[in-house]
C-alpha positions as MATLAB code, in Angstrom:
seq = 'XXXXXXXXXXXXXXXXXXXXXXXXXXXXXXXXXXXXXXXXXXXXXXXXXXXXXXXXXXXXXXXXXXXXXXXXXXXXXXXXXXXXXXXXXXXXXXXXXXXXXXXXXXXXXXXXXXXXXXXXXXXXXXXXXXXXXXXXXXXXXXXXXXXXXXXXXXXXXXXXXXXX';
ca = [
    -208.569 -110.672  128.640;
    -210.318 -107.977  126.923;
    -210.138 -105.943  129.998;
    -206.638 -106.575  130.297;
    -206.003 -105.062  127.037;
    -208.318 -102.046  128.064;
    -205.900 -101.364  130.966;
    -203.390 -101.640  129.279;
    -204.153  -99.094  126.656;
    -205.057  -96.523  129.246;
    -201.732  -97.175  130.543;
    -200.376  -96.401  127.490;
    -202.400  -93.616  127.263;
    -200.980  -91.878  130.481;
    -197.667  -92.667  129.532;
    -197.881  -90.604  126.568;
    -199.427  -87.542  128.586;
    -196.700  -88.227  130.822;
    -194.380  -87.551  128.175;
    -196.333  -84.227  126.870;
    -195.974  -82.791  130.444;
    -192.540  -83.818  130.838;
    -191.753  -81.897  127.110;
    -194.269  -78.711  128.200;
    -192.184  -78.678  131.289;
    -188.930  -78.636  129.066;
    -190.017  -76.158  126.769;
    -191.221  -74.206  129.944;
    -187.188  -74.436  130.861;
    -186.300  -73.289  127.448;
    -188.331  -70.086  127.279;
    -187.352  -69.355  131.070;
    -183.771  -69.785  130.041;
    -183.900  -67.633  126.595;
    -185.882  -64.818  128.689;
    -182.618  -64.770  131.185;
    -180.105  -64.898  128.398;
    -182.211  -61.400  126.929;
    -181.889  -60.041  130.502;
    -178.353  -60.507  130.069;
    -178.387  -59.014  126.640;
    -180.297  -56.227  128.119;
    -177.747  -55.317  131.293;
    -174.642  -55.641  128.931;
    -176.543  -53.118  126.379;
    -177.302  -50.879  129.833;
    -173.661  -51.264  130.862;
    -172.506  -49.856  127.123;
    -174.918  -47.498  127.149;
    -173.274  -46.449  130.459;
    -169.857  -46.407  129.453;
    -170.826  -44.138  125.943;
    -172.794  -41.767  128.220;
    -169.705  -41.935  130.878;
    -167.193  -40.955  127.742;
    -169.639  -38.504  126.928;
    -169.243  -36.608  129.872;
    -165.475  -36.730  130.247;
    -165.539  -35.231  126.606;
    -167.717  -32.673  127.509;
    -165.327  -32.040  130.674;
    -162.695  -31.560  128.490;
    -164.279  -29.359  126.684;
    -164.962  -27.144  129.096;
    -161.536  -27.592  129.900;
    -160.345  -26.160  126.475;
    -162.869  -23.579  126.733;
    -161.217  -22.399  129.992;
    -157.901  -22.935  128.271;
    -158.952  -20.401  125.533;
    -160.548  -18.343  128.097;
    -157.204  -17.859  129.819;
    -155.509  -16.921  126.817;
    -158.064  -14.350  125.702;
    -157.550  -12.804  129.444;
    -153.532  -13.297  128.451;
    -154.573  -11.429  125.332;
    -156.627   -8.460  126.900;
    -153.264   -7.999  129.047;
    -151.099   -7.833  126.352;
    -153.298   -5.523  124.583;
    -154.149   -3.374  127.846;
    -149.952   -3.210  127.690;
    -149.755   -2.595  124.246;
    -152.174    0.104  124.756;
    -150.525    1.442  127.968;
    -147.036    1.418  125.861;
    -148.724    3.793  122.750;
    -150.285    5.933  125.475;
    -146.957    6.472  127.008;
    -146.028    6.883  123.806;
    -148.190    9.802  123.110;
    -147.652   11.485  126.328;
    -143.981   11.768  125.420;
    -144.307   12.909  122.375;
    -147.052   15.446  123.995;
    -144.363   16.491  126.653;
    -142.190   16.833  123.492;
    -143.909   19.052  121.855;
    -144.812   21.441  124.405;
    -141.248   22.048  125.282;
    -140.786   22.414  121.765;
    -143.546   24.990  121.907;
    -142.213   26.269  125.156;
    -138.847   27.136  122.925;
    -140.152   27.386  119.928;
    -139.085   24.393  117.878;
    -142.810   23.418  117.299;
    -145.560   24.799  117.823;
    -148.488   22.582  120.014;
    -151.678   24.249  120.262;
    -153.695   21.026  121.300;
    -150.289   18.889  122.184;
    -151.146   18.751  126.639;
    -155.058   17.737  125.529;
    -153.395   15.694  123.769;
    -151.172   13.550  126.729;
    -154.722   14.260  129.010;
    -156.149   12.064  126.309;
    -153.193    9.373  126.237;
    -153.089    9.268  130.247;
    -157.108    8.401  130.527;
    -156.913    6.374  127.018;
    -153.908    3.986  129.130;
    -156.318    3.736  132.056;
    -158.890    2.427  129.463;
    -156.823    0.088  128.106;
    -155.770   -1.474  131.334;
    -159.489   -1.757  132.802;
    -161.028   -3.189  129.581;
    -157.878   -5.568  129.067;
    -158.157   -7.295  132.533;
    -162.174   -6.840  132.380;
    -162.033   -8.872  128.955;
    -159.420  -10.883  131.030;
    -161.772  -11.782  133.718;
    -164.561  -12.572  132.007;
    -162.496  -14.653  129.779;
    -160.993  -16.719  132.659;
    -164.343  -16.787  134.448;
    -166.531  -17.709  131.863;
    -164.077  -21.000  131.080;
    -163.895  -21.962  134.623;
    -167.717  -22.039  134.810;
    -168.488  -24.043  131.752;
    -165.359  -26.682  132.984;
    -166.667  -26.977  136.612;
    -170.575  -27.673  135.019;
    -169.844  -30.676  132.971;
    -167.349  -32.082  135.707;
    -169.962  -31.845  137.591;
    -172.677  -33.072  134.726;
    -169.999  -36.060  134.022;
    -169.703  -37.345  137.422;
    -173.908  -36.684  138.414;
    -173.941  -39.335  134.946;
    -171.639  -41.454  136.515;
    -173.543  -41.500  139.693;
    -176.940  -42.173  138.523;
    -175.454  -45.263  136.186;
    -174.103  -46.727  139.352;
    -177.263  -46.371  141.067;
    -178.764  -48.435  138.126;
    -176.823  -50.810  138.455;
];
């Protein structure tokens, strides 16, 4: 009977490694199951990392939108001064033409007065290059900095997607 015992201890025995395999294994499932939820974890942080850098670049678009804006109305500006200036140099050269018919019939006398409009003619040209030069760049320089981070936004966009 003794051996009977014997047997049946080793039996016993096996059950209980049995039952260590069959926790290991379970455990095994745990850890395999905890490393996909942090895989998850990880892709949702990716995807909100990807939506902040995504807002990023549409605020950046915008402003180089509001750059262009302001570059537009600094060109709007240089007009108005290039008209401003063309108005006072119009200005001048009829208050030169003025004076040398008042020299002519001597009601004043206008040594310097046709130098003078000479002066305010060229001075009205400046005004007008400069104020659509300033214009330009103005306009230009907006335009530029709006197209590079549309085009900086949507390359971010593009290379998320490709992550994903």
């Amino acid at each position: 009977m003794a051996i009977y015992g014997i047997s049946d201890a080793i039996d016993g025995i096996n059950g209980i490694i049995n039952e260590i395999k069959a926790n290991i294994n379970a455990i095994d499932g745990i850890l395999k199951a905890i490393n996909g939820i942090i895989n998850a974890i990880k892709g949702i942080i990716n995807a909100i990392n990807g939506i902040i850098d995504s807002i990023n670049c549409v605020v950046k678009a915008r402003n180089g939108i509001l750059n262009a804006k302001n570059g537009i109305l600094n060109a709007i500006n240089g007009i108005i001064n290039a008209i401003n200036g063309i108005i006072d140099s119009i200005n001048e050269i009829l208050n030169a033409i003025y004076d040398i018919f008042g020299a002519i019939y001597g009601i004043v006398k206008a040594k310097n007065d046709i130098n003078n409009a000479i002066y305010g003619i060229f001075q009205a040209v400046n005004y007008i290059f400069n104020g659509l030069q300033n214009g330009m760049n103005g306009i230009n320089n907006g335009i530029v900095e709006a197209i590079y981070e549309i085009v900086k936004c949507i390359n971010g966009i593009v290379k998320d997607i490709q992550l994903h």
